[in-house]
C-alpha positions in Angstrom: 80.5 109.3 135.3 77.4 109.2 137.9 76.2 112.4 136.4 73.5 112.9 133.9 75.4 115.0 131.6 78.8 112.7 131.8 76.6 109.7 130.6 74.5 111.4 128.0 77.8 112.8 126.7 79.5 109.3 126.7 76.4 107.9 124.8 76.9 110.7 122.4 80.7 109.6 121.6 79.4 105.9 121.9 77.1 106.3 119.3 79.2 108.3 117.1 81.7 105.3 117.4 79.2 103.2 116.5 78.1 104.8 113.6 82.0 105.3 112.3 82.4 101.1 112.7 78.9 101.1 110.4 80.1 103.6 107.8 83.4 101.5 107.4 81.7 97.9 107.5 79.5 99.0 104.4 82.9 100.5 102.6 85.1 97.3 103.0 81.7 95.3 102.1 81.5 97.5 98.8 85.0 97.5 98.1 85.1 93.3 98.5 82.3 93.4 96.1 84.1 95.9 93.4 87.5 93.5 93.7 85.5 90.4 93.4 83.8 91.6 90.1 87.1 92.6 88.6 89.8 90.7 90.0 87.5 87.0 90.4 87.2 84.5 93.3 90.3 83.4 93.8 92.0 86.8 95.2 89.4 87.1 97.5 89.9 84.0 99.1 93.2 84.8 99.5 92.3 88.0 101.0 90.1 86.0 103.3 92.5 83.6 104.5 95.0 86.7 105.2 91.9 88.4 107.3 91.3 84.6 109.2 95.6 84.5 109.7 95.6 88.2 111.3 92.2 87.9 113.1 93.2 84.4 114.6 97.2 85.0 114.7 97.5 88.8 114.7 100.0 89.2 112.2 99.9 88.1 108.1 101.5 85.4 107.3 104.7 85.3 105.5 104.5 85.1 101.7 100.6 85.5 101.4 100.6 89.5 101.8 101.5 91.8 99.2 
């Protein structure tokens, strides 16, 4: 990748990635808002704790998915 073109090509696709993981952050943010207002606090701290279990243990624990 020492050329010009190979690393204004990869900054293309970076970007592009980047931009996907910023589209997708602002849809799960909207969704968690849309399932707080109708389903209350307490599922989404249950969906919390089930993002902290896979983030930290990579896998859901047992009996808290659905």
């Amino acid at each position: 990748m020492s050329s010009t073109s190979g690393k204004e090509q990869f900054m293309r696709q970076f970007d592009a990635i980047v931009g996907g993981v910023k589209q997708n952050k602002v849809k799960v943010s909207t969704r968690n808002i849309e399932i707080s207002q109708s389903k209350g606090d307490s599922y989404m701290h249950e969906t919390r704790c089930r993002l902290v279990d896979v983030h930290t243990h990579g896998q859901v624990q047992a009996g808290l998915h659905s």
